[in-house]
N, CA, C and O atoms as CSV, one atom per row, in Angstrom:
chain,resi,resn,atom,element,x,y,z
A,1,UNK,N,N,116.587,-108.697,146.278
A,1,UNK,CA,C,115.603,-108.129,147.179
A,1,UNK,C,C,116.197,-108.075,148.595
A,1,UNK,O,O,117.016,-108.912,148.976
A,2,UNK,N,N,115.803,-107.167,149.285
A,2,UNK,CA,C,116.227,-106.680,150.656
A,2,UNK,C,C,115.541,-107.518,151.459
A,2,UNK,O,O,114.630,-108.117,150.887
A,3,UNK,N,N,115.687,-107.745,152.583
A,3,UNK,CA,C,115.203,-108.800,153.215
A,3,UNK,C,C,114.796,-107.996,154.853
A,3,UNK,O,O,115.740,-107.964,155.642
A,4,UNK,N,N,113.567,-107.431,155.295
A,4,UNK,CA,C,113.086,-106.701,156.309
A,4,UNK,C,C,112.974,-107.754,157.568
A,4,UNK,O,O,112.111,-108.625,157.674
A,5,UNK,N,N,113.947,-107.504,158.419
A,5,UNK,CA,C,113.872,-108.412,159.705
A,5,UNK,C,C,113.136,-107.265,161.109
A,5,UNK,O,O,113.062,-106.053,160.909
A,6,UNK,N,N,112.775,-107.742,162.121
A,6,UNK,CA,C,112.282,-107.197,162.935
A,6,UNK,C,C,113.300,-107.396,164.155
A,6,UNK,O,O,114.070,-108.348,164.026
A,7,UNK,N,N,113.432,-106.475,165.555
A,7,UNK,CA,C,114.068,-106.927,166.691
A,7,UNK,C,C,115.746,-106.668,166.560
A,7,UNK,O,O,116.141,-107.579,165.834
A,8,UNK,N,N,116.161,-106.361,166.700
A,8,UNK,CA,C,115.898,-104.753,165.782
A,8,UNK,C,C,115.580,-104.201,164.242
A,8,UNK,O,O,116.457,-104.427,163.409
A,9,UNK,N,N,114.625,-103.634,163.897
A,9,UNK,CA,C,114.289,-102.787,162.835
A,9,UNK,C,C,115.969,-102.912,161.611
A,9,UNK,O,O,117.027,-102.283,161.644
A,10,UNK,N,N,115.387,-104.188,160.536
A,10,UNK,CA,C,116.666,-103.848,159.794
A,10,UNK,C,C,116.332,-104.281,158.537
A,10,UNK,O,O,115.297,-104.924,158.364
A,11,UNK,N,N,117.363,-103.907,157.287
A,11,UNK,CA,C,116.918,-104.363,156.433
A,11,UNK,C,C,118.406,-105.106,155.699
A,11,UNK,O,O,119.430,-104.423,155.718
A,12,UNK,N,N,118.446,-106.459,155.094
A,12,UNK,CA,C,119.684,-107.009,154.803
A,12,UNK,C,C,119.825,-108.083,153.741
A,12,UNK,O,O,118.965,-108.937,153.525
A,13,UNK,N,N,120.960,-107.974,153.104
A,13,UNK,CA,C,121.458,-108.500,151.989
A,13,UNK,C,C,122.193,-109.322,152.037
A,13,UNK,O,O,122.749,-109.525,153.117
A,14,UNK,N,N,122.458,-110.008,151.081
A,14,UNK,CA,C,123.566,-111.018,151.178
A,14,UNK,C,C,124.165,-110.659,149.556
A,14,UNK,O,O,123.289,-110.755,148.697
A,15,UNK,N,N,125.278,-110.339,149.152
A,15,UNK,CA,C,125.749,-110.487,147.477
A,15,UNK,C,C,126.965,-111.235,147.117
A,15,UNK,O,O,127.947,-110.920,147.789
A,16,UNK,N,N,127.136,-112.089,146.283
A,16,UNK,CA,C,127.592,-113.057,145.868
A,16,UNK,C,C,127.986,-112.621,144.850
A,16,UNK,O,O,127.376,-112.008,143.974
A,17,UNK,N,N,129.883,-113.159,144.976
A,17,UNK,CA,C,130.582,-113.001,143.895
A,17,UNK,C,C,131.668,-113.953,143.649
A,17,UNK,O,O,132.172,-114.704,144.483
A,18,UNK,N,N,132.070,-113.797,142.001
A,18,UNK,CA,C,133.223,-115.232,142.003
A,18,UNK,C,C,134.553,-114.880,141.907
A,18,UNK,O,O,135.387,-115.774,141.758
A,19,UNK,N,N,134.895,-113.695,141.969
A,19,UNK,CA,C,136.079,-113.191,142.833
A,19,UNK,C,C,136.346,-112.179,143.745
A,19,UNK,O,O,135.866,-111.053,143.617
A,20,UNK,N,N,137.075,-112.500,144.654
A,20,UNK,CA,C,137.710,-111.694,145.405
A,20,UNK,C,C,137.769,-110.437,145.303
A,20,UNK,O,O,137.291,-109.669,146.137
A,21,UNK,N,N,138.582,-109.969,143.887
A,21,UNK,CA,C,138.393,-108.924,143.546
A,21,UNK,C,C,137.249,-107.859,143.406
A,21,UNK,O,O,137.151,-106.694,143.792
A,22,UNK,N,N,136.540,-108.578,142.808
A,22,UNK,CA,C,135.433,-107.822,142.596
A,22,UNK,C,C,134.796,-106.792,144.016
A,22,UNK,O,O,134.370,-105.639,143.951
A,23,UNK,N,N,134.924,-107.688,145.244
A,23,UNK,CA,C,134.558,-107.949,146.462
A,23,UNK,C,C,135.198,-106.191,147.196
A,23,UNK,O,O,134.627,-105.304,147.830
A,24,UNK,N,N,136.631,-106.368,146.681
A,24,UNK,CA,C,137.389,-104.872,146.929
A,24,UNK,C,C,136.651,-103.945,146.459
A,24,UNK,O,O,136.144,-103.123,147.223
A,25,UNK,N,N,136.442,-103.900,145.046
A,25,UNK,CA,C,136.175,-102.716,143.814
A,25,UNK,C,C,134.443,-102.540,144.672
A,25,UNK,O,O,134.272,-101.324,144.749
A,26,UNK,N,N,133.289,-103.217,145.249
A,26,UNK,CA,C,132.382,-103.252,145.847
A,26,UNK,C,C,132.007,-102.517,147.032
A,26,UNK,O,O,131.115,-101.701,147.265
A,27,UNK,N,N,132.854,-102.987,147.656
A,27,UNK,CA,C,133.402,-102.378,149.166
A,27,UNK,C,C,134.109,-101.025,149.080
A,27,UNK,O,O,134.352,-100.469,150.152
A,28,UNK,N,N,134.466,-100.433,147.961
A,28,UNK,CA,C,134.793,-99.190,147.814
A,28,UNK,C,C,133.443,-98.142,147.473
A,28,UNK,O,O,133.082,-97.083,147.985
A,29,UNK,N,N,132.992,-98.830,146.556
A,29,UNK,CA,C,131.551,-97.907,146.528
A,29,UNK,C,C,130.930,-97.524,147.122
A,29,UNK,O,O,130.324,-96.456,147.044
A,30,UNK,N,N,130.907,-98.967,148.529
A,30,UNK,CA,C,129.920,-98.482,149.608
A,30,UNK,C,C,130.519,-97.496,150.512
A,30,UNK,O,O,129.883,-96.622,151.101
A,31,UNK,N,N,131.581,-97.661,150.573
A,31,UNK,CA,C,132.456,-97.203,151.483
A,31,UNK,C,C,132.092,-95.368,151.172
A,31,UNK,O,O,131.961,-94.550,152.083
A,32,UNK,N,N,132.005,-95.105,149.964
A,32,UNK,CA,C,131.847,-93.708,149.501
A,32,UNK,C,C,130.311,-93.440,149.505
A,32,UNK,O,O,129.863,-92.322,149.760
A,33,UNK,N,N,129.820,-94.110,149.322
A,33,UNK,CA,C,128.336,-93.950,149.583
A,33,UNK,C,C,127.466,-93.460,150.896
A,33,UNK,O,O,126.426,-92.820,151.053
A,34,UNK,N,N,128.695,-94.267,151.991
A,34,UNK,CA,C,128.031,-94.179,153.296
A,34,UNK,C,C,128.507,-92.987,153.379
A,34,UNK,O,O,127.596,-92.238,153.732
A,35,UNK,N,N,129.587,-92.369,153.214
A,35,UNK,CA,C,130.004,-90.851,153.682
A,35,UNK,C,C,129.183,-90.063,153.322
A,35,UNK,O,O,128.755,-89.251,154.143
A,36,UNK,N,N,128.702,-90.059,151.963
A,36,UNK,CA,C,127.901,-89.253,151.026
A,36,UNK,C,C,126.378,-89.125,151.943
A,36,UNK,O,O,125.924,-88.129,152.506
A,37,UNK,N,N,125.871,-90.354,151.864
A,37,UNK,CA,C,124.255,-90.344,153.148
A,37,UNK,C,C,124.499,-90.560,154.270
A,37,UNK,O,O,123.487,-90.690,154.960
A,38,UNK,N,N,125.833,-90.704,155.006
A,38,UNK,CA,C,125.933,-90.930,156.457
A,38,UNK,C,C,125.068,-91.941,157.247
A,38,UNK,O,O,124.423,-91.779,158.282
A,39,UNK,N,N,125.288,-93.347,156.236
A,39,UNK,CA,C,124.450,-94.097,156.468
A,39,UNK,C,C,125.917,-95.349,156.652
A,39,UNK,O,O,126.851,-95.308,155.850
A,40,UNK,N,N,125.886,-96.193,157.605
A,40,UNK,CA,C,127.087,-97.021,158.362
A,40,UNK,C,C,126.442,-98.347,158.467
A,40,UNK,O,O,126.265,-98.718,159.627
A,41,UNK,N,N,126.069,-99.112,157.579
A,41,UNK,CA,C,125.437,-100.611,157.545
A,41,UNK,C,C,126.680,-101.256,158.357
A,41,UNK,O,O,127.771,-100.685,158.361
A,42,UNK,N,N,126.416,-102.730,159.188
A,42,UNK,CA,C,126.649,-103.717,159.761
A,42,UNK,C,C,127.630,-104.369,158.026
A,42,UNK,O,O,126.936,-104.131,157.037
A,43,UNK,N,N,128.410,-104.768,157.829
A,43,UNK,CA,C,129.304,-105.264,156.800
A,43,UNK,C,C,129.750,-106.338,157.208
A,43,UNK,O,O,130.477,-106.276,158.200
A,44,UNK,N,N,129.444,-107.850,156.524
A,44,UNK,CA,C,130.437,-108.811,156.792
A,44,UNK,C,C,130.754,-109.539,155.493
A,44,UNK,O,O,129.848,-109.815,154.707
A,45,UNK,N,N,132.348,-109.933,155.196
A,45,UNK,CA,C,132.198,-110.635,154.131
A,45,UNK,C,C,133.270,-111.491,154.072
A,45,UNK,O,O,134.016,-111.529,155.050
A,46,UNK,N,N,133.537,-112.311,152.946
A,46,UNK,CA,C,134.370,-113.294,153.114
A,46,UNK,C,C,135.075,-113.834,151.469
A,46,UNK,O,O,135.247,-113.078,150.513
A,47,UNK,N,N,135.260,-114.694,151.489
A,47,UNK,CA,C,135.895,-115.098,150.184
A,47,UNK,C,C,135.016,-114.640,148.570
A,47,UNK,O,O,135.375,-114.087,147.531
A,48,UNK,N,N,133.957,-115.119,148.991
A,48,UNK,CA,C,132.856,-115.111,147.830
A,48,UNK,C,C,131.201,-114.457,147.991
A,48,UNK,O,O,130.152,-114.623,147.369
A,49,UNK,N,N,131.677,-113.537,149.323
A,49,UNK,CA,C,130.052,-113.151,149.349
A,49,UNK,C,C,130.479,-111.146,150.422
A,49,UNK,O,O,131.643,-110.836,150.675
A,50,UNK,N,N,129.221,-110.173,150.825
A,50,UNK,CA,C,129.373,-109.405,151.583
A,50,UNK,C,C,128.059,-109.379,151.335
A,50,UNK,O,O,127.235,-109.423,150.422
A,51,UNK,N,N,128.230,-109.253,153.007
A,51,UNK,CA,C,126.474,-108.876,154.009
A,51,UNK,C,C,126.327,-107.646,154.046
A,51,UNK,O,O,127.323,-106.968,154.297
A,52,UNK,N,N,125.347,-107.148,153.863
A,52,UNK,CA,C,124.690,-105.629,154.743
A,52,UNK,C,C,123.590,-105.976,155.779
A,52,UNK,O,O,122.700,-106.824,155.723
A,53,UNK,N,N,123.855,-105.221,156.585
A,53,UNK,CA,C,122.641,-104.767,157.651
A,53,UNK,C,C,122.698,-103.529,158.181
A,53,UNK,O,O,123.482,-103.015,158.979
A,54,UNK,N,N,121.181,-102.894,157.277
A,54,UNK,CA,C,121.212,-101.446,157.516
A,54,UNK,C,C,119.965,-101.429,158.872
A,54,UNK,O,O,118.749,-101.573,158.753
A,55,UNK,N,N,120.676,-101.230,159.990
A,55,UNK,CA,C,119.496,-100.651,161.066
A,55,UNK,C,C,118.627,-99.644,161.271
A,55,UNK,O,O,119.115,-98.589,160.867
A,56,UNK,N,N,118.067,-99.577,161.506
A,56,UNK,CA,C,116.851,-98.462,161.314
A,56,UNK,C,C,116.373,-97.995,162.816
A,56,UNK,O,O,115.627,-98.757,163.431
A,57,UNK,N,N,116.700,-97.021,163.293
A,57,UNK,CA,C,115.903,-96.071,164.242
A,57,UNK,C,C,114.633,-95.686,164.819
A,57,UNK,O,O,114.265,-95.428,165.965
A,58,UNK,N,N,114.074,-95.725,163.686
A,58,UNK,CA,C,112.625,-95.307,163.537
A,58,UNK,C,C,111.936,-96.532,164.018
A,58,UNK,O,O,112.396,-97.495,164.633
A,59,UNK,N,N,110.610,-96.260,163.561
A,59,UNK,CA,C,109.725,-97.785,163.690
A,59,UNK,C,C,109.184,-98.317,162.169
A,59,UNK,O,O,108.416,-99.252,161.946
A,60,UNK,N,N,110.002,-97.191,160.970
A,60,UNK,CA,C,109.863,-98.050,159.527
A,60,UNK,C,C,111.216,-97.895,158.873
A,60,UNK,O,O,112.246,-97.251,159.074
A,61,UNK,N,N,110.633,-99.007,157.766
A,61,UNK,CA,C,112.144,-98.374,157.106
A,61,UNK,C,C,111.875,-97.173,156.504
A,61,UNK,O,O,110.670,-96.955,156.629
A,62,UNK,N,N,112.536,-96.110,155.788
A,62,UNK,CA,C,112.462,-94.647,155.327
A,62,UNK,C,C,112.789,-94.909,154.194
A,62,UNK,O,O,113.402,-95.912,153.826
A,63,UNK,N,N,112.167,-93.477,153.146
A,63,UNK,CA,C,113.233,-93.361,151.518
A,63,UNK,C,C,114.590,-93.424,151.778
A,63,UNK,O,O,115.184,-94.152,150.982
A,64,UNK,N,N,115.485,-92.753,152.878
A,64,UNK,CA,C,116.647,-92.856,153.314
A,64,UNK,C,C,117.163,-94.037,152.843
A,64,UNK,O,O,117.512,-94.115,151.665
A,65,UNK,N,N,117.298,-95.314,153.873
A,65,UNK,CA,C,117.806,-96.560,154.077
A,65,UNK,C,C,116.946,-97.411,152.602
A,65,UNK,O,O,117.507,-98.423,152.182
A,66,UNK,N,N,115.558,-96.928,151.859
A,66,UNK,CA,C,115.018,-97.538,150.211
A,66,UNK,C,C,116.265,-97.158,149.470
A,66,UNK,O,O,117.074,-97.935,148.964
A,67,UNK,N,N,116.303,-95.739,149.483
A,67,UNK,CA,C,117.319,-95.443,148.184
A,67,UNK,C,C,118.511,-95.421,148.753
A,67,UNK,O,O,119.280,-94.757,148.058
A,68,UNK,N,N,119.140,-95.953,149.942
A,68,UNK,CA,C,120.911,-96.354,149.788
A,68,UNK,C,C,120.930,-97.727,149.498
A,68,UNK,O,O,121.937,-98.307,149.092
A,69,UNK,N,N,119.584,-98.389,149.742
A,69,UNK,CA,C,120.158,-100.193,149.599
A,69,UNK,C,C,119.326,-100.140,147.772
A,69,UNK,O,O,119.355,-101.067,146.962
A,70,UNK,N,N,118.897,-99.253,147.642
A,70,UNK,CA,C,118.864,-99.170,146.118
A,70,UNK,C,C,120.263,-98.803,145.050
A,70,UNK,O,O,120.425,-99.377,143.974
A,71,UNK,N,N,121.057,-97.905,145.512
A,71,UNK,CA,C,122.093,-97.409,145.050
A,71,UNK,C,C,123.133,-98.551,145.386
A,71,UNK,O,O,124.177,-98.382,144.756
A,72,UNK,N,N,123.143,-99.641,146.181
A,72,UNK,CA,C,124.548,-100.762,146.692
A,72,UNK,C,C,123.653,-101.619,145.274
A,72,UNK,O,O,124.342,-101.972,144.317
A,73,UNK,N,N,122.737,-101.783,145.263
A,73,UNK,CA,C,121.793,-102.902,144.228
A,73,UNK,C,C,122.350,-102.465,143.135
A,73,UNK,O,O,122.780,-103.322,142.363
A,74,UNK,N,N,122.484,-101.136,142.800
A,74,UNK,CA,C,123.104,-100.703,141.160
A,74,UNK,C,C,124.640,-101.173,141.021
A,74,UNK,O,O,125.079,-101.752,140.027
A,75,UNK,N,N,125.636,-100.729,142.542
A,75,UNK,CA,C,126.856,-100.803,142.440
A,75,UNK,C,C,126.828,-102.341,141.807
A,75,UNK,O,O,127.402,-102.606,140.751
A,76,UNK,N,N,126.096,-103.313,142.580
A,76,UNK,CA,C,126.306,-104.783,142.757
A,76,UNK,C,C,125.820,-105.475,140.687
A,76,UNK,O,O,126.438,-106.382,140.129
A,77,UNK,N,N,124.641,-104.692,140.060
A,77,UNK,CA,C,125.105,-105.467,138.972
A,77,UNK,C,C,125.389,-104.451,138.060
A,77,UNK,O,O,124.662,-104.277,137.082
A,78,UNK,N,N,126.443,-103.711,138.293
A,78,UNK,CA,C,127.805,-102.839,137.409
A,78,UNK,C,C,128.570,-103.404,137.138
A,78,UNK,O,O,129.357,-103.228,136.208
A,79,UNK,N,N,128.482,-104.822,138.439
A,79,UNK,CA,C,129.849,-105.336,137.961
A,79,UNK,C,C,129.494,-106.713,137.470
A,79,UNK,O,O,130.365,-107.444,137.001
């Protein structure tokens, strides 16, 4: 589940993995995804995990920013 913070308008993840690898093959999806909706989340990650934080403009979140953190949710149990 996405996690809706306020100050600024965002919505964010945390995903957890037990290798590294996986972490690459992940980060490529999104990477093609954002080009595709021109959507540029906040990314941080590290040995065993990667953050999103998708900011939002508006004063809600949109179908936009529902169905891209829906489509990272599919990438995430593909693998």
């Amino acid at each position: 589940m996405w996690n809706e913070r306020e100050s600024p308008l965002r919505i964010e993840k945390r995903f957890e993995f037990e290798q590294y690898s996986k972490i690459s093959k992940f980060m490529g999806k999104i990477e093609k995804l954002c080009k595709e909706r021109d959507i540029y989340p906040n990314i941080s990650f590290g040995k065993n995990f990667v953050s999103l934080s998708i900011f939002v403009d508006s004063k809600e979140i949109s179908i936009k920013e529902n169905d891209f953190s829906a489509e990272i949710d599919k990438f995430y149990l593909e693998d």
